[in-house]
N, C-alpha and C positions, 0 to 999 in steps of 0.2 A: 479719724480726722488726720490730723499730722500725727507723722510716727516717729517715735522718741528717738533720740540720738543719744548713743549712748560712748561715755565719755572713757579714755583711759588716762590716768595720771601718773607722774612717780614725782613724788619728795623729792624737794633738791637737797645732793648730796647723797641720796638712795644709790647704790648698784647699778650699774645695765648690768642686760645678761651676760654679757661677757668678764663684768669683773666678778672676782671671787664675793659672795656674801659673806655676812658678821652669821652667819648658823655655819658655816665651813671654817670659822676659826674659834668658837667654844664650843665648849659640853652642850651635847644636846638637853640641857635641863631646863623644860621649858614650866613657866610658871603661870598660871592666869591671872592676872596683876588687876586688881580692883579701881585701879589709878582711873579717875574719870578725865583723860585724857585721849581726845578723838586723833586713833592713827588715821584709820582708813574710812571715807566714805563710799561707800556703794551707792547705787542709784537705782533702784529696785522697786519695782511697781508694788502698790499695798492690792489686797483682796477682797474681796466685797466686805468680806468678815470682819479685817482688821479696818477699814475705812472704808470712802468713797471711792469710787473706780479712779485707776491707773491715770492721773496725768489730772485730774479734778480737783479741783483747792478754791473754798469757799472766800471772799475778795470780802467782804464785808463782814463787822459784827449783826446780827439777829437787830433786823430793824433799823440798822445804819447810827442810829443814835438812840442810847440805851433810855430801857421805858418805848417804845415806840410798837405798835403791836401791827399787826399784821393786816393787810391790806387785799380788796380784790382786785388790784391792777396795778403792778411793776413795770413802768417804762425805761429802754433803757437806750439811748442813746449817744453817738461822739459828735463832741463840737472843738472844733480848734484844738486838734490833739488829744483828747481825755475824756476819758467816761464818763457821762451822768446816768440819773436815773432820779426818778419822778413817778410817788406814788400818791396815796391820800394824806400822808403825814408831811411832808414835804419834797425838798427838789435837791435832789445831795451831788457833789462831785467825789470821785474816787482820788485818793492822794496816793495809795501806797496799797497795792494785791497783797503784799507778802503782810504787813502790819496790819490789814483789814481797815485802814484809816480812810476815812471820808469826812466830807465837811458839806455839815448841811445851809445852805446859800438863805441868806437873810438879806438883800439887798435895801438899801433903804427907801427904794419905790418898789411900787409892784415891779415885775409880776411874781415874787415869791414871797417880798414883806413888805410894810408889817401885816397886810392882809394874809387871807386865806391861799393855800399849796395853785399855782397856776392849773386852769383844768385839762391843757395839753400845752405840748413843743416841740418845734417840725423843726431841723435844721435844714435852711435852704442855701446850699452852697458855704458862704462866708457869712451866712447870717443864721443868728437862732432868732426863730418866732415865739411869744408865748401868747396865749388865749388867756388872758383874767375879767371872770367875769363877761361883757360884754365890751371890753376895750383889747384893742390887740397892741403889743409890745415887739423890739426886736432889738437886737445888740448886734454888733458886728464885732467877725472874730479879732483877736487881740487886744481886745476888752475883756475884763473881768466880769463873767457872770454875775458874780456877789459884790460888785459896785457899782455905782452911780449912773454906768454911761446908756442905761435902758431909756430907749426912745418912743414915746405914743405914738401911735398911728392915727391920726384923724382921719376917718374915712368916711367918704362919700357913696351912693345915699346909705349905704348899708355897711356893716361890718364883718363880714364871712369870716368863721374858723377856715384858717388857709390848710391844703392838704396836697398839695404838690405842685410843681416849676414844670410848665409844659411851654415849649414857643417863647423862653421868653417873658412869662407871664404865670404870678402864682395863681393858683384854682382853688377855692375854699366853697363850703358849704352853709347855708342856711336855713335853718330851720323858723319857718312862718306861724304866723299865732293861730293861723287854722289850719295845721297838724298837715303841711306839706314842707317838703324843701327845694329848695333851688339850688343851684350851682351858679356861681358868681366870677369874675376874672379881673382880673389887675398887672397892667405892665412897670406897674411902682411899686420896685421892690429896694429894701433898704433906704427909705424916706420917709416922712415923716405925714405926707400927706400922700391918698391911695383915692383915687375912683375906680370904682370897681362896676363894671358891665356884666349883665344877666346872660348868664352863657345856659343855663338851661330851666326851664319853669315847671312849675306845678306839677313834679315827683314825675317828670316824664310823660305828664299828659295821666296819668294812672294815682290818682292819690288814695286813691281807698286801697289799694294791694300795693303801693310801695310805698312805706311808711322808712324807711333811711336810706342814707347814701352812706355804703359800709367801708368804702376804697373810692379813691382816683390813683389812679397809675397809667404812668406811659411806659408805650410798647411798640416798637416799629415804625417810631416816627406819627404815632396817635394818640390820642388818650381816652382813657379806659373808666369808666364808670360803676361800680358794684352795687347793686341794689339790692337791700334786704327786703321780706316781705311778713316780717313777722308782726303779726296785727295785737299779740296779747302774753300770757304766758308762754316761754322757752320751752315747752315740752308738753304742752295742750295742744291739739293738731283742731280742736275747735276754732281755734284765733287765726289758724295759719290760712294767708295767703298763696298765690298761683304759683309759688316759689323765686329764689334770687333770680335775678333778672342783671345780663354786662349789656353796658350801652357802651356803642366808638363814635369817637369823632376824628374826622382829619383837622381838625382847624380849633374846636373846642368852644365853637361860636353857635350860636340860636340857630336853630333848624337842622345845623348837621347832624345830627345825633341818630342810631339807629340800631337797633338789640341786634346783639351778632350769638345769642345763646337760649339754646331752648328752656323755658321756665322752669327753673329749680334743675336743670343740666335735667331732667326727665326722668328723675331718681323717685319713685315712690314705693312707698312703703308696702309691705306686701302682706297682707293683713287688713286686719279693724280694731282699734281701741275702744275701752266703751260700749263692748259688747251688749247687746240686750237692753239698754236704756236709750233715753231719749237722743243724749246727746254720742249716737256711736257713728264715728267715722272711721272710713274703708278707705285704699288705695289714694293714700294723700302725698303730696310733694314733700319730702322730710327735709330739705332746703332751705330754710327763710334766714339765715343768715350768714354773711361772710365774712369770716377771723381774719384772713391774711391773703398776701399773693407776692407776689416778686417775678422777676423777669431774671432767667437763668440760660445760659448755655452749657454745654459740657464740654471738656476740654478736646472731647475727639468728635463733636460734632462743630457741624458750619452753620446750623442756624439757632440762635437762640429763641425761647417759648417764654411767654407769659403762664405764670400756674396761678393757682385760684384755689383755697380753702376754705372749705364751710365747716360751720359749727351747726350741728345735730344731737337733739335729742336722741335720734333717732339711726345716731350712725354718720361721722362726718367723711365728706371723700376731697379729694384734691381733683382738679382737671388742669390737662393742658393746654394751650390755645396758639395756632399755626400761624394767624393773620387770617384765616380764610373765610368768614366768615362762619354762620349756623353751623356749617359739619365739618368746621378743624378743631372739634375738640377731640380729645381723647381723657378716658379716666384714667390715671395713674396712681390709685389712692394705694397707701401700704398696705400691703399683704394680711397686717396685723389688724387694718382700722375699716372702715365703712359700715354700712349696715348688715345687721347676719340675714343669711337667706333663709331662716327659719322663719314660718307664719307665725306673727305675733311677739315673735322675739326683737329687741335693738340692744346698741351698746354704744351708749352715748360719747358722745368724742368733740374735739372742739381745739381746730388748728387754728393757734393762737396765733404763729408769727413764724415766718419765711425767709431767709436769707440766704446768701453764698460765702460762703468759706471753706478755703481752701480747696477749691476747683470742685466743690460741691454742692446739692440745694439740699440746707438743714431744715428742720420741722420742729417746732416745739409745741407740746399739746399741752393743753389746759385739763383743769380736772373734766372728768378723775384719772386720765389713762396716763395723763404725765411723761410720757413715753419723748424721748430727744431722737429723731431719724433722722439719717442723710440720704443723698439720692444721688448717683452717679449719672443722670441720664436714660439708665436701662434698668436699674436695680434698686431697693433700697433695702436698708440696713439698718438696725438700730443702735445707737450708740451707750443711748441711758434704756435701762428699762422700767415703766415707773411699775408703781403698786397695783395700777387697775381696781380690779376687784377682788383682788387674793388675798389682801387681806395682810400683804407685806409691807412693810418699810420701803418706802425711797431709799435707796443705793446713793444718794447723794445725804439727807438730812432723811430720819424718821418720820418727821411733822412733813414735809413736802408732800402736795395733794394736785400742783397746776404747776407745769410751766408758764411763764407769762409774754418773757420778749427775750431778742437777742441781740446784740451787737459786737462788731468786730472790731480790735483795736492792736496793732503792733505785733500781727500774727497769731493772736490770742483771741479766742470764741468765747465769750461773757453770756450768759444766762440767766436771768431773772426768775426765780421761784418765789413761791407762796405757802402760807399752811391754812388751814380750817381760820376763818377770817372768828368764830367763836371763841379761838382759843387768845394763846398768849404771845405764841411763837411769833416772831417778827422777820420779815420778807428775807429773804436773801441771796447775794449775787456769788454766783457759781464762775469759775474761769478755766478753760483748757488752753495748752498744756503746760502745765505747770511741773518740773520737778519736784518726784517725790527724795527726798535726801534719808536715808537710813542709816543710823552708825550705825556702822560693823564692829568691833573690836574683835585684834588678832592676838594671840598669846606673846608675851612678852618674852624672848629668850634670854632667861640672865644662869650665869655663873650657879 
């Protein structure tokens, strides 16, 4: 990512090199002096061995507030300057990387007390959104999250979890009591009273094979729809649907809408599970859901792509997407991930979450491959390597088994990890780059 800058100092009152030094005017009798007195600091990257990789330093205590055990989903994002993060234990802000201090938000209305942790929060521009329950909240920045100035949304006829600002207008999703969703819209944002208009109905026209709406993102002046198709079980291809499915709209209004991607990007599996019994299935879409996506340019290209991440039992890939309808995608998945072309063989994967920093598009995977990649445009690269299946330690913490989210804050890439939601280990937030500071101590020359 960014590469370390490395510093030179001298003591004031120290020598240049042109005056004589204090070793040119005594005995060379030099002694190694016990005195826990730091002359010189160095700035020297640690090794896998001695710690986490070169430039890595863990921003939270294990859990944010002690007692707090581990969680399957680390949110993490900036509102009005500062990090948060929002798991199932609560909704914490970061006070201080270097002291590991945070403060967990207890506001005295919802959306985070005295009730239950909010179950999501979208920052839209100068506003944070929270979902509690079936009421929605928002605070505008230069308000304190952990005070008073949280505002109810009264909404008309329905209440949609909001999921992105397209046109002018937030987009949220709902989900209906007989097992469809809709897409809904509102040009009332930061008020306190919302009508909100049916921008798309009945799972696309498809309710029995598209059972979530996994993303909205805009791209190119459109907005972009992500459809999971998972009917049952994560890794049962019995349950699985025709595969994810991206719907565009120009306008984001009833009737525009229309699939620009072939069912499951046309990835099947190559094999049969279930060999020999009743229930054994062949040649299936190993696609039905999507983790993440973001809209990335590279620094030495002129147009920027919309990418797309599924999460796979069965092997998860990345795609890119031109604007051009059915055949601008391209698979760009890492080198290291997607499904193996062995018959009968996978290796499960699960692109958690998508971002750019520093003029590149990072990857954080979820268990078990853990793995942190970045992407130049033509290339990718790994930056963390997780444990996969080998049976090692995470390079960042032992207990780490998922990356979960990322966020970017003051030129510093923030990471959210997880451990075995069984154990004890509690979440924790990872930050690059950080100086590693190492005393040196030099021999003392006396007399």
């Amino acid at each position: 990512m960014e590469s370390k800058k490395w510093t030179q100092w001298r003591a004031r009152g120290s020598p240049k090199k042109s005056e004589t030094s204090i070793s040119d005017r005594i005995p060379r009798k030099i002694i190694r002096s016990c005195l826990t007195v730091l002359i010189v600091c160095n700035f020297l990257p640690l090794s896998h061995a001695d710690g986490p990789p070169s430039g890595w330093r863990q921003v939270n205590e294990d859990g944010f507030v002690s007692g707090l055990g581990p969680t399957n989903d680390i949110n993490l994002f900036v509102f009005d300057g500062k990090l948060y993060a929002r798991n199932a234990n609560g909704f914490f802000r970061m006070n201080n990387p270097i002291t590991k201090s945070w403060t967990k938000l207890t506001p005295p209305n919802p959306p985070s007390g005295p009730g239950p942790t909010p179950g999501k929060l979208i920052v839209f521009g100068d506003y944070l959104y929270a979902e509690y329950g079936n009421e929605l909240w928002w605070i505008q920045k230069g308000n304190d999250p952990n005070g008073p100035q949280w505002h109810k949304v009264s909404s008309t006829p329905v209440s949609p979890y909001p999921m992105t600002i397209f046109a002018g207008r937030i987009y949220g999703v709902l989900y209906t009591s007989w097992d469809t969703f809709q897409i809904w819209w509102t040009p009332h944002i930061g008020v306190n009273s919302a009508w909100w208009t049916l921008g798309a109905d009945n799972s696309f026209g498809d309710p029995t094979n598209n059972t979530s709406l996994d993303i909205l993102i805009v791209y190119n002046g459109h907005i972009y729809a992500g459809v999971g198709t998972l009917g049952g079980t994560y890794g049962d291809p019995t349950d699985y649907g025709t595969g994810v499915e991206i719907w565009e709209s120009t306008t984001g209004s009833a009737g525009t809408w229309s699939q620009v991607n072939v069912d499951g990007f046309g990835t099947l599996f190559q094999g049969c599970v279930y060999q020999g019994t009743p229930n054994e299935v062949c040649y299936f879409p190993i696609h039905q859901v999507i983790g993440s996506a973001a809209v990335y340019q590279a620094p030495w290209d002129s147009k920027e792509y919309l990418y797309v991440g599924t999460k796979s039992h069965y092997g998860a890939e990345v795609w890119r997407y031109d604007g051009t309808g059915v055949s601008g995608w391209t698979n760009v998945t890492p080198p290291w991930a997607g499904p193996f072309p062995i018959e009968g063989s996978h290796q499960p994967g699960r692109n958690e979450d998508m971002g750019v920093f520093n003029g590149q598009l990072c990857l954080a995977e979820g268990f078990p491959t853990a793995n942190l990649g970045k992407y130049d445009g033509t290339n990718w690269s790994k930056v963390i390597t997780g444990p996969a299946f080998a049976g090692l330690p995470h390079p960042l913490s032992p207990h780490i088994i998922r990356l979960c989210a990322m966020a970017a804050l003051k030129g510093k890439l923030y990471v959210s990890a997880g451990a075995n939601v069984s154990g004890d280990q509690g979440d924790q937030v990872w930050g690059y780059p950080f100086i590693t500071i190492v005393p040196t101590y030099i021999p003392l020359l006396l007399d």
